[in-house]
C-alpha positions as CSV (number, residue, x, y, z in Angstrom):
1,X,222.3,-114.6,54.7
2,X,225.7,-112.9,56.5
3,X,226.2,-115.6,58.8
4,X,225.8,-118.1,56.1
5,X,228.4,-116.1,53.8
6,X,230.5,-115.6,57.1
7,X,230.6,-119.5,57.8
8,X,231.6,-120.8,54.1
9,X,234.4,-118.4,54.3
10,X,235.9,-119.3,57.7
11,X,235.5,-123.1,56.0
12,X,237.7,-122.0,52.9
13,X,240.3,-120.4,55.0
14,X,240.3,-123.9,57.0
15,X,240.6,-125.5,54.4
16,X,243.8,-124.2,52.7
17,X,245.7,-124.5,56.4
18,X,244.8,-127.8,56.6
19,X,246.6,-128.2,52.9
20,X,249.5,-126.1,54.2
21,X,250.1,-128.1,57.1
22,X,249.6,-131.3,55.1
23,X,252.3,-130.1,52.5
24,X,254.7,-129.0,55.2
25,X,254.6,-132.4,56.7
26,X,254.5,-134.6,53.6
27,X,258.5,-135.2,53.5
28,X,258.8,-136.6,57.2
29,X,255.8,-139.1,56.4
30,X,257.5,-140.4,53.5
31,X,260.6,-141.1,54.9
32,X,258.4,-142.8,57.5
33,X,257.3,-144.7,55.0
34,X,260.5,-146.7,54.7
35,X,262.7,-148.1,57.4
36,X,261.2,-148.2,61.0
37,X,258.1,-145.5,59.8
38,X,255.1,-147.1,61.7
39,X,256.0,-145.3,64.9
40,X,255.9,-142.1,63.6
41,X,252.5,-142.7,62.3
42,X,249.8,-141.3,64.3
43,X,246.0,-141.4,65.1
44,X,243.3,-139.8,62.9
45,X,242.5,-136.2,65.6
46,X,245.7,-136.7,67.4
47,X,247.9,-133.0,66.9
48,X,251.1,-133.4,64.6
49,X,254.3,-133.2,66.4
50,X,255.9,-130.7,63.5
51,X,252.9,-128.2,63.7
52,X,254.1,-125.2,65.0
53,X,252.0,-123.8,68.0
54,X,250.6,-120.8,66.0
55,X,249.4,-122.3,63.4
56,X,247.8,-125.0,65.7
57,X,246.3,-122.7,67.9
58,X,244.9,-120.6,64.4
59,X,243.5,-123.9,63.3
60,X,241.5,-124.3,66.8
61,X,240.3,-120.7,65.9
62,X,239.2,-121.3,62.3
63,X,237.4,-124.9,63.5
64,X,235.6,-122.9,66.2
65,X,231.9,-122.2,65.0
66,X,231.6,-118.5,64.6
67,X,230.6,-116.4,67.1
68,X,226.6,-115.0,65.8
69,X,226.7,-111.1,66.9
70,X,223.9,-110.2,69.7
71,X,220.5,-109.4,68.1
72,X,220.4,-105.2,68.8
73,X,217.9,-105.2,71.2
74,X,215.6,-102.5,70.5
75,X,215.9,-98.9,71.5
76,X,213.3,-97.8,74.3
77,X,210.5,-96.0,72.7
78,X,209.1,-93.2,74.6
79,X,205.9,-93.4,75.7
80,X,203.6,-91.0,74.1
81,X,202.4,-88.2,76.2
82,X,198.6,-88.1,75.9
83,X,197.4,-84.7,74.6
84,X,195.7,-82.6,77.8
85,X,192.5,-83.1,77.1
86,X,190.1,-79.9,77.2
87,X,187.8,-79.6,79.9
88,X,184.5,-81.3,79.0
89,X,181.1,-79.0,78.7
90,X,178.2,-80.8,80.7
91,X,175.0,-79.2,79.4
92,X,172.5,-78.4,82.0
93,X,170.0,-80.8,82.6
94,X,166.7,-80.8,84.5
95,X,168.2,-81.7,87.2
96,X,171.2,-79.2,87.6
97,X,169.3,-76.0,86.0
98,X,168.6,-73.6,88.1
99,X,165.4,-72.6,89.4
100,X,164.7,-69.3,88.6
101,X,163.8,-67.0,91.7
102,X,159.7,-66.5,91.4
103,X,159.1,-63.0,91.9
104,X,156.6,-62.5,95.1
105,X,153.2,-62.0,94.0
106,X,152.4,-58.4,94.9
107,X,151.0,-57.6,98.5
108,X,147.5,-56.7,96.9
109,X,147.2,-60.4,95.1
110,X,147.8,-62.4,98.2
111,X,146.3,-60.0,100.9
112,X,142.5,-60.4,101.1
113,X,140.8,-57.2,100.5
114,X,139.6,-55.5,103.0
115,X,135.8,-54.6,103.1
116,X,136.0,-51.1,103.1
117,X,133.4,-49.1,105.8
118,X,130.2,-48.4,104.1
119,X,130.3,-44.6,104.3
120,X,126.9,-42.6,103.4
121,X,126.5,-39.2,104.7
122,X,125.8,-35.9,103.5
123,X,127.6,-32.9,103.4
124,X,125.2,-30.2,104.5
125,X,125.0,-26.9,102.6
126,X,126.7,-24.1,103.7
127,X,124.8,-21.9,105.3
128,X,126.5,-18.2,106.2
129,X,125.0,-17.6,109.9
130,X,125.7,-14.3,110.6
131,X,128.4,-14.1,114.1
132,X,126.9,-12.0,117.3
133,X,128.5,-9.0,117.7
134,X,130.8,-8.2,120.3
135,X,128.7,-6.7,123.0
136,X,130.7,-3.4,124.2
137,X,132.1,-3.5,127.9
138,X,129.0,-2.2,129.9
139,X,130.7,1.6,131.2
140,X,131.3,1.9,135.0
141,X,128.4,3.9,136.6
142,X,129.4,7.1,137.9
143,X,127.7,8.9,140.5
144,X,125.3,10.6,139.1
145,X,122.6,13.2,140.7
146,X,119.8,11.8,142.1
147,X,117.6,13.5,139.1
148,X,119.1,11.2,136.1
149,X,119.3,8.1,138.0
150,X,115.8,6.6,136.6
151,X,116.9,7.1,132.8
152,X,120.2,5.6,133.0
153,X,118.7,2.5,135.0
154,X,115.9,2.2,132.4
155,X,118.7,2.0,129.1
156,X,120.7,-0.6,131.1
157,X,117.5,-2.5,131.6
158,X,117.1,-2.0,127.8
159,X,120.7,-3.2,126.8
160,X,119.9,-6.4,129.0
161,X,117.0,-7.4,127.2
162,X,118.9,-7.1,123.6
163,X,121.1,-9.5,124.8
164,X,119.0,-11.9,125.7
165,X,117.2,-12.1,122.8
166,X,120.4,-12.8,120.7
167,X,121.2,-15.7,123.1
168,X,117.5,-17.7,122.8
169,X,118.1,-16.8,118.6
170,X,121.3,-18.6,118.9
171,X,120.4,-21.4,120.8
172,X,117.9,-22.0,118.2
173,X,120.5,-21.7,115.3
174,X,122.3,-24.8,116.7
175,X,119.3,-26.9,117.7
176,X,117.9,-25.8,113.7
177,X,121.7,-27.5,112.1
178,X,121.7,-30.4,114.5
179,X,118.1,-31.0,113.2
180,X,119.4,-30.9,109.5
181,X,121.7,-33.0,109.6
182,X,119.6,-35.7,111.2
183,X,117.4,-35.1,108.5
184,X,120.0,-35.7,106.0
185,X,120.8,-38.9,107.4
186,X,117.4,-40.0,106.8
187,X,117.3,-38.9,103.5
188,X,120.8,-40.3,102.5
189,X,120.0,-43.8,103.8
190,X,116.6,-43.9,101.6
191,X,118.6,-42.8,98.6
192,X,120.5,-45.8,99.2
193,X,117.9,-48.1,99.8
194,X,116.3,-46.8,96.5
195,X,119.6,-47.4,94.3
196,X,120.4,-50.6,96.0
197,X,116.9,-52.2,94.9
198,X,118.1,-51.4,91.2
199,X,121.5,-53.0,91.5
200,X,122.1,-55.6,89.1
201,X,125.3,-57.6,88.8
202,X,126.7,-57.5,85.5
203,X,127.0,-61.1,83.4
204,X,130.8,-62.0,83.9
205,X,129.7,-62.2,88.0
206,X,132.4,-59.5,89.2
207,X,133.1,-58.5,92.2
208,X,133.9,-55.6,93.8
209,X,133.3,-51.7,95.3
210,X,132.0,-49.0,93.7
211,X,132.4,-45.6,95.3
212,X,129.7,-43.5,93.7
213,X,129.3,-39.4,94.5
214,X,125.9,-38.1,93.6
215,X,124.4,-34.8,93.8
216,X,120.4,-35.1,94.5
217,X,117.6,-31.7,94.3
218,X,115.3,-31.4,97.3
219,X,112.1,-32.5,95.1
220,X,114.2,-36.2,94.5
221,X,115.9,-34.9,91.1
222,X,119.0,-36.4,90.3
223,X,121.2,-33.3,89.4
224,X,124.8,-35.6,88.6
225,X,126.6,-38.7,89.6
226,X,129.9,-40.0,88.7
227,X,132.6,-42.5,90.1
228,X,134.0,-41.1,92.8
229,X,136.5,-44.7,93.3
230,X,136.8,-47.7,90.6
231,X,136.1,-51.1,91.3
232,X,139.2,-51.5,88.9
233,X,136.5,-53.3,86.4
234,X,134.9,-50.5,83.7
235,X,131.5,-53.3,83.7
236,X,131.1,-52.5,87.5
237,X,131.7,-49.2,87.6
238,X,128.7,-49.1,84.6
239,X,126.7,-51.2,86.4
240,X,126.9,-49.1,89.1
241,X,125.9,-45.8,87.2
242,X,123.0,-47.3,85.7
243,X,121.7,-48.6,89.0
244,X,121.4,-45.2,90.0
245,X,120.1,-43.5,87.0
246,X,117.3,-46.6,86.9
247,X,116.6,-45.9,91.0
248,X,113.6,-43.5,91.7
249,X,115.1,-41.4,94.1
250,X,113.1,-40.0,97.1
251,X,111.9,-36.3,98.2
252,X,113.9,-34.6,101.0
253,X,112.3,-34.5,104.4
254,X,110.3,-30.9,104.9
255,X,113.1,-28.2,105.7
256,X,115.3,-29.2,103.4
257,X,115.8,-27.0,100.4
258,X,118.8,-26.8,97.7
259,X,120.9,-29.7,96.3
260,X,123.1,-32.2,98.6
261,X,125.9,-33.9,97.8
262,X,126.2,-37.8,99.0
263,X,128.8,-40.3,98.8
264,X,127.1,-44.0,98.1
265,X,129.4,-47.5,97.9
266,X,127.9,-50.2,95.7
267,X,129.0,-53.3,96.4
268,X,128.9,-56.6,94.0
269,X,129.2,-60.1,95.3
């Protein structure tokens, strides 16, 4: 719309110089007109010879098409900076969790048990044998007159004999304890064979070692018993019991008197 308004107005002004010039020159033409005028007649576009140079050269201007003002070119727009972006959360998947460290199964879990040694014996009763005597340092003869010497020989003689019968009574002390406990071997491993004939494994099929400690009479009485090392499982450890108190127990072999004590494992398979 401004360069149309811009263009009509540089055509007004134009205009009127044109009408100016025209006006100025108007007076020469018609004396032109008369005698001898055709040579001062000129060409349609040809410049007028009483035109002054200004107004010629402000003509030129005004006929000149306007000059159209450069488009603004557009200011540079900034590129936006892109807003940091935060730091994105991968959740852990199957494949990136970490295993958790498995705790080592205890030693007793992976180590096979081993069978413990069978262990029946019996502790013998105390018995409170009574210690020989010192025998007092035999004095050193003196001379003595020829009178006394058959009584003094006769109580050394005497003395001699004394301690010879406290060595044979020894001697047969320890052959009468070596004896017993021999004995009590025997009768231990018939106890055992007697309880072990009434062993019975309890339903859930268990397995394990019962250490039983029983307390037996001479005349095959059973006096107490009781669980002397679980099996870690209570129906074991009652199976055990009851075997025992089922089992007829035998007599003790002849010299044998009292109560003896007897540890007994039971095992279950």
């Amino acid at each position: 719309m401004k360069p149309a308004l811009e263009f009509l107005g540089f055509a007004s002004v134009a205009a009127l110089a044109h009408l100016a010039v025209f006006a100025a020159t108007q007076p020469d033409g018609m004396a032109a007109g008369g005698a001898g005028g055709a040579q001062d007649i000129t060409q349609p576009g040809a410049p007028l010879a009483g035109a002054d140079q200004a107004i010629a050269e402000m003509v030129a201007r005004w006929d000149a098409p306007p000059a159209l003002a450069p488009e603004p070119q557009p200011m540079p727009v900034a590129a936006p900076v892109p807003d940091a972006l935060p730091d994105p959360v991968i959740a852990p998947s199957d494949a990136t969790r970490l295993v958790q460290p498995m705790t080592p199964p205890a030693l007793r879990d992976v180590l096979p048990e081993a069978d413990p040694v069978p262990q029946l014996f019996a502790q013998p009763e105390r018995r409170d044998t009574p210690r020989p005597r010192a025998r007092p340092a035999a004095p050193t003869p003196r001379a003595a007159p020829p009178p006394q010497s058959g009584g003094r020989a006769a109580s050394r003689a005497a003395g001699q004999g004394q301690t010879a019968q406290q060595g044979r009574g020894d001697a047969q002390t320890q052959s009468g304890t070596s004896a017993s406990a021999s004995q009590l071997a025997q009768w231990g491993g018939a106890i055992r064979a007697a309880i072990q004939r009434q062993q019975r494994s309890p339903a859930l099929r268990a397995r394990g070692v019962v250490q039983l400690r029983l307390q037996v009479a001479a005349d095959g009485r059973l006096v107490s018993v009781s669980v002397a090392q679980s099996s870690g499982q209570a129906a074991l450890d009652a199976a055990a019991i009851s075997a025992v108190q089922r089992a007829r127990l035998p007599r003790a072999p002849a010299g044998i008197s009292g109560s003896h004590q007897f540890n007994l494992p039971l095992r279950f398979e």
